[in-house]
C-alpha positions as CSV (number, residue, x, y, z in Angstrom):
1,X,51.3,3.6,143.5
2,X,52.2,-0.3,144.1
3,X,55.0,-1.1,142.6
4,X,55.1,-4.5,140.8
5,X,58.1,-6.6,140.7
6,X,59.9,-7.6,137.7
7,X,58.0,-11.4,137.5
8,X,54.9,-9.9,138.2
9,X,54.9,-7.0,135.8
10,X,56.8,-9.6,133.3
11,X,53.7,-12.2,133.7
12,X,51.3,-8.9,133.7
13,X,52.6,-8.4,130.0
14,X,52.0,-11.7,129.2
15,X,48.6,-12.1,130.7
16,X,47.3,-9.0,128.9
17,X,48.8,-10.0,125.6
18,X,47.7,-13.2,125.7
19,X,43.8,-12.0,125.7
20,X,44.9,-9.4,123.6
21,X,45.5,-12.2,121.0
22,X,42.0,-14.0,122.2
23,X,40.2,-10.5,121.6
24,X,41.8,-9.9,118.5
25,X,41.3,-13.4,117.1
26,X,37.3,-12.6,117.6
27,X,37.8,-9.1,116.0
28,X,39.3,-10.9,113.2
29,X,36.7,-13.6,113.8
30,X,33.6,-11.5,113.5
31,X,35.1,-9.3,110.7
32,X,35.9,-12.1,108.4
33,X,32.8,-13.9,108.5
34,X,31.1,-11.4,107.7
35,X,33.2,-9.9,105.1
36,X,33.1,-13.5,104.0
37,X,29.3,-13.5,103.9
38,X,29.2,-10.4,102.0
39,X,31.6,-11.6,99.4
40,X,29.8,-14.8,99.2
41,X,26.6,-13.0,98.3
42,X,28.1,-10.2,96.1
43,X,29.7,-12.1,94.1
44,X,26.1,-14.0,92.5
45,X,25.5,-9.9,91.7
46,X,28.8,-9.4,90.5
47,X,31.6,-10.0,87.8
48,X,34.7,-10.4,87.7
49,X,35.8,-7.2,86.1
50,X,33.9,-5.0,88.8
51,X,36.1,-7.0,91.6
52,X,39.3,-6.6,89.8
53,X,38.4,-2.8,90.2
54,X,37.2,-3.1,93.3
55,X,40.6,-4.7,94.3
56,X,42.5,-1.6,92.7
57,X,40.6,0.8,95.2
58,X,41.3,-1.0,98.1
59,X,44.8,-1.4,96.5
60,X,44.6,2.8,96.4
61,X,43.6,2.8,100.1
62,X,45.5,0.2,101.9
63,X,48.7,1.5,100.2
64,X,48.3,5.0,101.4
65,X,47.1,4.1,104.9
66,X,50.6,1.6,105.1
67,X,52.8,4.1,104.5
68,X,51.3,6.5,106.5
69,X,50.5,5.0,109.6
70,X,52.6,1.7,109.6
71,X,55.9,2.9,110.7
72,X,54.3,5.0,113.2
73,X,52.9,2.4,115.3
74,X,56.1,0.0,114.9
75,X,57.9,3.3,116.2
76,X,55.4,3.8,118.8
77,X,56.0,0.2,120.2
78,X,59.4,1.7,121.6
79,X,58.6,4.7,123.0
80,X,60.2,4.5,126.7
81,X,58.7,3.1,129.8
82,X,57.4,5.2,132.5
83,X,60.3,4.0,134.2
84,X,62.7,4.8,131.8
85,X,61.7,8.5,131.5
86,X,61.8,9.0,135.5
87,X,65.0,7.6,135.5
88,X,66.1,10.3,132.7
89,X,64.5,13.3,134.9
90,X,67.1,13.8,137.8
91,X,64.8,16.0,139.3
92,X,62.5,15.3,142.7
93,X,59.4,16.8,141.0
94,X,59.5,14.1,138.0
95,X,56.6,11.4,139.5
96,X,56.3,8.1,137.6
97,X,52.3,9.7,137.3
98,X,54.2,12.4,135.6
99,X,56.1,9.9,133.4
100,X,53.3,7.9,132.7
101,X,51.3,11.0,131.0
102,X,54.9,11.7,129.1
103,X,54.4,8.4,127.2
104,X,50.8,8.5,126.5
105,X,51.2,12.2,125.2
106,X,54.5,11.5,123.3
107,X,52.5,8.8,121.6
108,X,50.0,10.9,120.7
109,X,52.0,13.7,119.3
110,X,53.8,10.8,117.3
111,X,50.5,9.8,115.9
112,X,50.2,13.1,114.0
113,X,53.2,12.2,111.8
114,X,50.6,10.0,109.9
115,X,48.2,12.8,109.2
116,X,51.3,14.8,108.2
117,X,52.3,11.7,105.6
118,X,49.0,10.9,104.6
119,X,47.1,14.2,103.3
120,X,49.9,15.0,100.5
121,X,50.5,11.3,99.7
122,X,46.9,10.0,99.5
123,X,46.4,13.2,97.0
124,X,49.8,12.4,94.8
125,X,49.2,8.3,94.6
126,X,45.4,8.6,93.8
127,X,46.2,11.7,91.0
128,X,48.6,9.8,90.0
129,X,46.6,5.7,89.6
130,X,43.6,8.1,88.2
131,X,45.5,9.3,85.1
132,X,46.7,5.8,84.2
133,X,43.3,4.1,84.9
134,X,41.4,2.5,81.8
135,X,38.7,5.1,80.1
136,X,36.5,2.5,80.4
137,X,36.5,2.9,84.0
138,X,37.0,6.5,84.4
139,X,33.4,7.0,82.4
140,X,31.5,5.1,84.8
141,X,28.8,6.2,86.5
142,X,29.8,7.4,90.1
143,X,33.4,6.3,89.2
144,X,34.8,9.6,90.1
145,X,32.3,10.4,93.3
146,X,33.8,7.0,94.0
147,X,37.2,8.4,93.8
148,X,36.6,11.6,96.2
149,X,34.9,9.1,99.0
150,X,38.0,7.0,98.7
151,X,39.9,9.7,99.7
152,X,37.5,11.6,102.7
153,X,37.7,7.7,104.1
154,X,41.5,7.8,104.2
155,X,41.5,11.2,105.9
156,X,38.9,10.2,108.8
157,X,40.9,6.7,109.1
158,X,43.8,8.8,109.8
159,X,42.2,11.1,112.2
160,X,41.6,7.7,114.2
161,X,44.8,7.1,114.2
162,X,46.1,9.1,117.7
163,X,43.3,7.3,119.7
164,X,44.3,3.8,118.2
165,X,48.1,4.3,119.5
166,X,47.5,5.4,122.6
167,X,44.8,2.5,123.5
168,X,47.6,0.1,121.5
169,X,50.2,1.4,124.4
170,X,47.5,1.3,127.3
171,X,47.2,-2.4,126.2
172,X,42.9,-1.4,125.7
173,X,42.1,-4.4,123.4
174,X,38.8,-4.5,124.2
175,X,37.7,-0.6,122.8
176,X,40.0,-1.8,119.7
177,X,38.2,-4.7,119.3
178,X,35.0,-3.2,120.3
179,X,35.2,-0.5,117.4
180,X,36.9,-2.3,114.9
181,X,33.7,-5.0,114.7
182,X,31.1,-2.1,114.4
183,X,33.4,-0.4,111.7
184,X,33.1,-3.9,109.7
185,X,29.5,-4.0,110.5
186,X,28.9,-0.8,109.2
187,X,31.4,-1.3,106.0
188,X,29.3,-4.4,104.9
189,X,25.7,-3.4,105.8
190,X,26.7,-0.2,103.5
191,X,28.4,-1.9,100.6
192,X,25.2,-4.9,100.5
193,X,22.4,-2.8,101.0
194,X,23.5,-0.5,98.0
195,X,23.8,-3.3,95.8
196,X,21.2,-5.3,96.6
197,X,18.7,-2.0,96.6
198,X,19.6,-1.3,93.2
199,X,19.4,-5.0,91.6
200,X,16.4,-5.7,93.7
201,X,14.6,-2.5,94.3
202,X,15.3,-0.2,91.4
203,X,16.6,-2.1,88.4
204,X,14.3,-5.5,89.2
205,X,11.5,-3.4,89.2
206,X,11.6,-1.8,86.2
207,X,12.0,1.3,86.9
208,X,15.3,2.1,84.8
209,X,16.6,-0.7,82.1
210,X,19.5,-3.0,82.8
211,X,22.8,-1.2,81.4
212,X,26.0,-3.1,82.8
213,X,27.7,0.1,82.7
214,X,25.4,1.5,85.8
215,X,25.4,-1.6,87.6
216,X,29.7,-1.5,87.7
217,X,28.8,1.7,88.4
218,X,26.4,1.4,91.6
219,X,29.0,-1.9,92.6
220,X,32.0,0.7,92.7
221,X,30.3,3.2,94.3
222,X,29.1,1.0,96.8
223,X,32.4,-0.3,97.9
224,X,33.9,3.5,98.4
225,X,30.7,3.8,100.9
226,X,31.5,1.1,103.0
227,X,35.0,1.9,103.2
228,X,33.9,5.1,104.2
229,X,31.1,4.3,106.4
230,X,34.0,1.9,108.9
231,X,36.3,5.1,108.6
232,X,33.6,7.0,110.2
233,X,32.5,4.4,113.0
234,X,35.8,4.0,113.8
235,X,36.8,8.2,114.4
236,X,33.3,8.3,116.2
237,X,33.9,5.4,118.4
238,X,36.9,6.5,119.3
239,X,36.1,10.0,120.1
240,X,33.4,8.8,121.6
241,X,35.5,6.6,124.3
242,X,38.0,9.4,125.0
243,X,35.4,12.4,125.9
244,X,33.4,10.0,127.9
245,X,36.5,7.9,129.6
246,X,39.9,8.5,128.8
247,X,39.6,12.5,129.4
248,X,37.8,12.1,132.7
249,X,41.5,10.0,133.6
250,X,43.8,13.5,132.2
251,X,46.3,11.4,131.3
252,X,47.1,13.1,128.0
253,X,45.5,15.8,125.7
254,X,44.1,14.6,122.3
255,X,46.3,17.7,120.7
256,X,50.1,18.2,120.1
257,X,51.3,19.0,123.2
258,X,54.7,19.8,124.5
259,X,56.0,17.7,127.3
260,X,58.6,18.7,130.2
261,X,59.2,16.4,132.6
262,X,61.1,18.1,135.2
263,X,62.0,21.9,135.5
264,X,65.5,20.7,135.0
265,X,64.5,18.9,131.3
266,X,63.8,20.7,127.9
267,X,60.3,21.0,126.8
268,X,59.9,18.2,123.5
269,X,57.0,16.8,121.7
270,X,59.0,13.3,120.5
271,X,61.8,11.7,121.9
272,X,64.9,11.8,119.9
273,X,65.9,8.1,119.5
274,X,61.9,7.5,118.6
275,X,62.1,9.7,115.5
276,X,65.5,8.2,114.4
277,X,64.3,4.8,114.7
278,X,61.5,5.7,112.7
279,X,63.6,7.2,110.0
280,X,65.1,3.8,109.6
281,X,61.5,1.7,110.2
282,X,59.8,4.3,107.2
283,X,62.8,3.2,104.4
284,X,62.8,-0.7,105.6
285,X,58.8,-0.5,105.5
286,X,59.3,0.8,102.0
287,X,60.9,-2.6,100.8
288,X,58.8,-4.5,102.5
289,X,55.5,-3.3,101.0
290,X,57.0,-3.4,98.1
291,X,57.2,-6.9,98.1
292,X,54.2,-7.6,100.6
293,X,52.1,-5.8,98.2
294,X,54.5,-6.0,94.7
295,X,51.7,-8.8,93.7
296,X,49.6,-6.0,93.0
297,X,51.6,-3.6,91.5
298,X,52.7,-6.9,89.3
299,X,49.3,-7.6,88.6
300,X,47.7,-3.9,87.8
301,X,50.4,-4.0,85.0
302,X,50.7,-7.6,83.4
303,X,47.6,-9.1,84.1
304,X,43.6,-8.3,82.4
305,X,40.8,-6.9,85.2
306,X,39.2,-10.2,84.9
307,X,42.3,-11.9,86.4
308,X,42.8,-8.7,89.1
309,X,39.1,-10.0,90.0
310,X,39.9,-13.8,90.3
311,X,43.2,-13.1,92.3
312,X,41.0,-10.1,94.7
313,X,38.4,-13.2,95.2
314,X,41.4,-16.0,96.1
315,X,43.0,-13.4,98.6
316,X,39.9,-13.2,100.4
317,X,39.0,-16.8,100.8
318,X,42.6,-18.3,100.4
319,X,43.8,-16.4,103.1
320,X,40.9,-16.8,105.4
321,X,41.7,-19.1,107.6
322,X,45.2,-17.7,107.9
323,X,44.2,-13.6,108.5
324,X,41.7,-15.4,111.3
325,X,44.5,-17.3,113.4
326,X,48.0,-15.2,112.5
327,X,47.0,-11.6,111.9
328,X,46.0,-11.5,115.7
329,X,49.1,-13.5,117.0
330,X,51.7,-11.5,115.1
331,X,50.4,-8.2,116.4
332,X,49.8,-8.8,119.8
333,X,53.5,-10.9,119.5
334,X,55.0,-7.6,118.1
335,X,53.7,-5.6,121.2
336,X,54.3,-8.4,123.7
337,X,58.2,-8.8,122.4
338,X,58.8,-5.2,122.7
339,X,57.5,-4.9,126.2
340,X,59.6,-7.7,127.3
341,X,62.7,-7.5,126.1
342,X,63.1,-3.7,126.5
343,X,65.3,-5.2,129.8
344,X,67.1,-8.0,128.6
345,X,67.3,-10.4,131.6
346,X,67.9,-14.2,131.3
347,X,64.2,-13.9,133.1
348,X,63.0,-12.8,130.0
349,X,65.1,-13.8,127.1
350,X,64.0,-17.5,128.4
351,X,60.2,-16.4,128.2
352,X,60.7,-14.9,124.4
353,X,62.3,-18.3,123.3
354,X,59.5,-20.2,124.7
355,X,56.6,-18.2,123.3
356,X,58.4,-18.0,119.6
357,X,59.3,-22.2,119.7
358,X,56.0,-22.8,120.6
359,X,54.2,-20.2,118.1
360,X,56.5,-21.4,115.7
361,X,55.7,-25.2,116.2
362,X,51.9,-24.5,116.1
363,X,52.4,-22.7,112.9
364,X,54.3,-25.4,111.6
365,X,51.7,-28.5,112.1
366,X,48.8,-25.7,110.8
367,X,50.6,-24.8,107.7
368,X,51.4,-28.8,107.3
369,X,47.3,-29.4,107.1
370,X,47.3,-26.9,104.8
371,X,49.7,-28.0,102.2
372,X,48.0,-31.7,102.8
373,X,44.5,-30.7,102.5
374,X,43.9,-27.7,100.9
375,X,44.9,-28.0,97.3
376,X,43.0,-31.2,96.9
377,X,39.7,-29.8,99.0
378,X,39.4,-26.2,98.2
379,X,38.1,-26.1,94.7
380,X,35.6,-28.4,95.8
381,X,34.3,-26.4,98.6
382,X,34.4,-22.9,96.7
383,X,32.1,-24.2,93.5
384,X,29.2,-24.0,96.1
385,X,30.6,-20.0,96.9
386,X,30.8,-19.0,93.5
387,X,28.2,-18.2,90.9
388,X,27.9,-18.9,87.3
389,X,29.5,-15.6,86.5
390,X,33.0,-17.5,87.8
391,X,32.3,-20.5,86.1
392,X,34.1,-19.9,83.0
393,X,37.5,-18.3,85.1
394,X,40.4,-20.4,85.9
395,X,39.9,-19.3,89.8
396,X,39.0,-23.4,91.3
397,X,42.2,-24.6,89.7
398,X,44.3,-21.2,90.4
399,X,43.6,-21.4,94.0
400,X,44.9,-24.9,94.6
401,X,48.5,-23.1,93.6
402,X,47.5,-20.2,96.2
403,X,47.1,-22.7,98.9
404,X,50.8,-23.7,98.6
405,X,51.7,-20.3,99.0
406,X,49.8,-19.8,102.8
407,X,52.2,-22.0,104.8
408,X,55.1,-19.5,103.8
409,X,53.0,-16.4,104.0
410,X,52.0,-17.4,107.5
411,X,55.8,-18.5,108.4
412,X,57.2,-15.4,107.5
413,X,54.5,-13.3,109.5
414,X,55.7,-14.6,112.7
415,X,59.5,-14.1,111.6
416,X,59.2,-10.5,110.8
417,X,57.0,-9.7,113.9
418,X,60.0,-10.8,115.8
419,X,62.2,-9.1,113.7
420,X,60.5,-5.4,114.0
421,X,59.8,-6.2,117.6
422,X,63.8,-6.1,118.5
423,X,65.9,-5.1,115.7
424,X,67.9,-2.4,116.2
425,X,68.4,0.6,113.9
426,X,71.3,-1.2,112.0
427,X,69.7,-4.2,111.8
428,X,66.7,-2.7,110.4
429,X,69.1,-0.8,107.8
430,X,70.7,-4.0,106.6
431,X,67.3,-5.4,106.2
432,X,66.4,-2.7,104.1
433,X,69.2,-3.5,102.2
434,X,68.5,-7.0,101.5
435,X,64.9,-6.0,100.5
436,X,66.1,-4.4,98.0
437,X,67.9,-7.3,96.7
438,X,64.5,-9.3,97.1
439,X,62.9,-7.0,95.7
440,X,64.7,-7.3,92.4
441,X,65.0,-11.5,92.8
442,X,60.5,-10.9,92.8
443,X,60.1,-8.5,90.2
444,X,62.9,-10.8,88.0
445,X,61.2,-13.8,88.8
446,X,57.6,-12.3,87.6
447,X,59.1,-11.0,84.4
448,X,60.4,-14.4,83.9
449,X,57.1,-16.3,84.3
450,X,54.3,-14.2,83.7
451,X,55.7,-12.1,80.9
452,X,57.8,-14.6,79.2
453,X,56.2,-18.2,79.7
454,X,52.5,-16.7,80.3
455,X,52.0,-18.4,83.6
456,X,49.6,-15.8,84.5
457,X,48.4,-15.8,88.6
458,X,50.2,-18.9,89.0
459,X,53.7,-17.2,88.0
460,X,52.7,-14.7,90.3
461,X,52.0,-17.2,93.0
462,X,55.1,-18.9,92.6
463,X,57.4,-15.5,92.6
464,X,55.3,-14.9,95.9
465,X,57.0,-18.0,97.2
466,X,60.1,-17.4,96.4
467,X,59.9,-14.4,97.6
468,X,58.6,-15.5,101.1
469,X,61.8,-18.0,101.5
470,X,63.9,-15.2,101.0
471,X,62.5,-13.3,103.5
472,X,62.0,-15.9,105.7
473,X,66.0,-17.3,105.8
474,X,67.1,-13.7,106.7
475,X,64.6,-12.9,109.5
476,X,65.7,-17.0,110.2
477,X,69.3,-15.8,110.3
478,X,68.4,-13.0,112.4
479,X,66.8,-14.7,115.1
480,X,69.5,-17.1,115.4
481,X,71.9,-14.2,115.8
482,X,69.8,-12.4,118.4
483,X,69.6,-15.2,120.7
484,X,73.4,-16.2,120.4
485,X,74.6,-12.4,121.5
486,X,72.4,-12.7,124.6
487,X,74.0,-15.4,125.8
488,X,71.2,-17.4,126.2
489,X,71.4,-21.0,127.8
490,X,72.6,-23.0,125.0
491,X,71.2,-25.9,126.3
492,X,67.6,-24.8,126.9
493,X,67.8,-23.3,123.2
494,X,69.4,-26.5,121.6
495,X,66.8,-28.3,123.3
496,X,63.9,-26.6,122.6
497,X,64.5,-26.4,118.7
498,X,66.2,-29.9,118.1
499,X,62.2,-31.1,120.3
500,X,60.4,-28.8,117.8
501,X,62.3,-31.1,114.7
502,X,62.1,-34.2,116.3
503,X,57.9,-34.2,116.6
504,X,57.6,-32.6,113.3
505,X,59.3,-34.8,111.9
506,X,57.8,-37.8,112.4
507,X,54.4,-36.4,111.9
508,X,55.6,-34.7,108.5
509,X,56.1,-38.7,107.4
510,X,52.9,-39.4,108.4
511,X,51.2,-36.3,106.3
512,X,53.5,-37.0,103.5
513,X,52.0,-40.8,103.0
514,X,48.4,-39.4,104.1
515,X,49.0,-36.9,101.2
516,X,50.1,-39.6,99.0
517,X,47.5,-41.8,99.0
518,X,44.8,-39.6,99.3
519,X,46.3,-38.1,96.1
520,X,46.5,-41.7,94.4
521,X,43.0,-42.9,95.6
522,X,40.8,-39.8,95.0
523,X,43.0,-37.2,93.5
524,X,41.1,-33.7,93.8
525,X,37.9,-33.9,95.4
526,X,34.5,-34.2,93.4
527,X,32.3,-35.1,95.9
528,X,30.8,-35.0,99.5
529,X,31.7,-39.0,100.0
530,X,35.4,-37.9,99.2
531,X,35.3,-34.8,101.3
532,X,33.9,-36.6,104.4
533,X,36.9,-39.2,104.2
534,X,39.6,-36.5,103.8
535,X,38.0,-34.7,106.9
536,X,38.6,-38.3,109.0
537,X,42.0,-38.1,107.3
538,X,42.8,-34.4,108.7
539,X,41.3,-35.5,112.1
540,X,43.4,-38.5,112.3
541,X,46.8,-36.4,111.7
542,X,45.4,-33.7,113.8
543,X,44.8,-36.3,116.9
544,X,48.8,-37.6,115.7
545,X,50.1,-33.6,116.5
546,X,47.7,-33.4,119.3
547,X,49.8,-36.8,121.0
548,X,53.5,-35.8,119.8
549,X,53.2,-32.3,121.5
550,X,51.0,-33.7,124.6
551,X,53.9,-32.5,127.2
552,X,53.8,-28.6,125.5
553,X,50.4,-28.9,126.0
554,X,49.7,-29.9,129.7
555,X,52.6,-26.9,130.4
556,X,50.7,-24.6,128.6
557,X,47.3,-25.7,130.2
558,X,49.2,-25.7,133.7
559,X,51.0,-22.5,133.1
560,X,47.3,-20.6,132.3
561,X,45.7,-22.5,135.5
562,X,47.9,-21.4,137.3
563,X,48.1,-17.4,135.8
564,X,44.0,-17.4,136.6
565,X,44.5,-18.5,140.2
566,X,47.2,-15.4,140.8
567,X,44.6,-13.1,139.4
């Protein structure tokens, strides 16, 4: 085996998580547009109380999959280099080969913890959410078939989930990427063809009378197919890539499997300081979806199914552009920082603070067009996605609130990536702590506007803010911290932040008096004429960021020139 050297393995890291952002931004890509189309043809079939419901089942499933799986693959992330375990085995007979099977089996081992989670919980939160669930619902055709295949998705998701961590550690982007498209495929050819065969085919022919109840009915039932449908693409593609590739290589066994390094080490399916750290991840994670997803839990309770439908139908095309670009970049960040600074050398401590200033001064100038643009454009441009079946809901002047809220959503992604990428087990302890506090600041702050001054899903928009500033000045206050212990060049940090204020800045002034008359002139949008002129306006402020960070640019550019020729 070559050995690499520090720079080149460091740069390796680098390299590969750089495309691993590229191939996940098409993932992402691919998935959305044509979730998006789907939604955009859907919802002419559709009504607003059959999303809201819709939103509660994927509510059902995402929740159960999170605390299953999620603090397994933040756990995962630290399992110990190949290096690291050799290092551990005093014994001639330990090979780094050796070491490097130890890690891909421990991570699979670890990867059964979510099955372990997931089978009891997914059967205790969906009894439980079933027996408080509206009988209006509940008698619906196919409700309860609905219900089951809901549950057989979350199961074959979760059998997926050994294969995902061990390609997620191998740094395999492309079979993620690969089989995460199809699953989406699948899920949306599925959940239209359903619909659309019974509107078209069945009911438009005659054959059985219109009854609304059937149709919410056939809607629902569609939607726990598809979700089923990627659950099953994704376990088949999967196995499908490990008995024809990764089993040829016999670098690990797709069962529980002890592992024993050296004869002179004791036999162990999962490394100690891996299952403490997870204790600590699984009861910080617990907070955090709490508040990540407290808007739902806040809007199940306080809010009608038509308004569960209207929010389900902004988080989809609010967060669009935003799930596109930073979903991608925070999870291949996450990966990338805990590869790297696993060996804290100035080499690398200096490569982190570059990577996070510049991801946080792109984020920065993209939230800034948000805020400048969207609230005045976006109701404009979703009356042409919507049918008349929306016309009557508050949803084109609810989501000109909802695009305030993006620019911290996104903000805060990026922050807590860091955060779980390096924190330590205290760290991630007092964080848990101050969720808490959050927590309570959130559901106060929702009490406060939606139950006492009837704000509705803007109250819930704004506590969502709030909530994100919070979250962001501690993970703020963290980073701070983290860099300060290292004893990292002062200079090079002063620098590179007090550069990052100085652009934005300026170019803040400029979006604040483009924003102001633009406001003054044409206030929201009505028209094409107006819409053109505001897209000059967004491509004169994006040419203005463009010129201010020309010098970041050119580096970047050069760096990546330069990476392609050592390849």
């Amino acid at each position: 085996m070559v050995k690499q050297s520090e720079g080149s393995g460091t740069q390796s890291i680098l390299q590969k998580s750089t495309e691993g952002v590229t191939l996940l931004m098409f993932t992402q890509l691919f998935g959305k547009v044509v979730t998006f189309l789907l939604n955009t043809l859907l919802v002419r079939y559709l009504s607003p109380k059959v999303f809201g419901i819709n939103a509660f089942l994927e509510f059902l499933l995402s929740t159960t999959l999170f605390f299953s799986r999620e603090a397994v693959r933040l756990s995962a992330l630290r399992i110990k280099s190949p290096a690291s375990l050799h290092a551990n085995a005093s014994d001639d007979d330990a090979q780094p080969e050796d070491a490097d099977k130890a890690v891909l089996q421990t991570a699979i081992n670890f990867a059964y913890i979510s099955m372990l989670i997931g089978l009891p919980l997914s059967l205790v939160l969906i009894g439980w959410q079933y027996s408080n669930l509206n009988e209006y619902f509940v008698s619906l055709p196919y409700f309860k078939l609905a219900i089951v295949i809901i549950w057989l998705s979350i199961l074959l998701e979760l059998c997926s989930e050994p294969f995902f961590i061990v390609n997620q550690l191998m740094l395999n982007y492309k079979v993620r990427s690969r089989f995460e498209s199809a699953g989406v495929l699948a899920a949306c050819v599925a959940n239209f063809a359903i619909v659309y065969v019974y509107e078209n085919k069945i009911n438009g022919s005659g054959a059985t009378l219109h009854e609304t109840t059937k149709q919410e009915g056939i809607a629902i039932f569609a939607f726990a197919v598809s979700k089923l449908a990627h659950s099953t693409v994704l376990l088949c593609g999967y196995s499908y890539d490990y008995f024809t590739r990764l089993s040829k290589e016999n670098k690990f066994r797709v069962w529980p499997t002890k592992i024993q390094l050296s004869s002179k080490t004791q036999p162990f399916y999962f490394q100690n300081d891996i299952l403490q750290h997870f204790r600590k991840v699984y009861l910080q994670l617990c907070f955090k979806h709490l508040l990540t997803e407290g808007d739902k839990l806040i809007i199940n309770s306080m809010c009608t199914v038509e308004e569960q439908g209207i929010y389900s139908l902004l988080s989809n095309y609010g967060s669009l552009l935003t799930r596109l670009i930073f979903a991608p970049i925070e999870e291949s960040l996450r990966l990338f920082l805990a590869r790297l600074l696993s060996v804290t050398t100035s080499k690398n401590v200096k490569l982190s603070m570059e990577v996070l200033v510049n991801l946080t001064k792109f984020y920065l100038y993209l939230s800034l067009l948000i805020v400048v643009f969207g609230p005045v454009n976006s109701p404009f441009l979703l009356q042409f996605l919507i049918g008349s079946k929306w016309s009557s809901t508050s949803v084109l002047d609810t989501i000109r609130i909802y695009c305030l809220y993006l620019p911290f959503l996104s903000i805060n992604g990026i922050f807590e990536a860091f955060f779980q990428s390096v924190a330590t087990g205290e760290d991630i302890l007092r964080h848990s702590y101050f969720m808490m506090g959050f927590s309570c600041v959130f559901l106060a702050s929702c009490w406060v506007s939606i139950g006492q001054y009837k704000m509705s899903l803007e109250g819930l928009i704004v506590s969502n803010i709030m909530n994100m500033i919070l979250r962001i000045a501690f993970c703020g206050w963290f980073i701070g911290s983290f860099y300060k212990n290292l004893h990292a060049d002062s200079n090079m940090h002063n620098s590179s932040f007090l550069l990052n204020f100085r652009n934005f800045k300026i170019v803040s002034i400029v979006a604040g008096l483009i924003a102001c008359c633009n406001f003054c002139i044409f206030g929201v949008v009505e028209n094409f004429q107006q819409f053109f002129l505001n897209l000059a306006m967004a491509l004169i402020l994006l040419a203005l960021i463009i010129y201010k960070e020309k010098d970041s640019l050119k580096a970047y550019l050069m760096q990546n020139k330069n990476d392609t020729k050592d390849v």
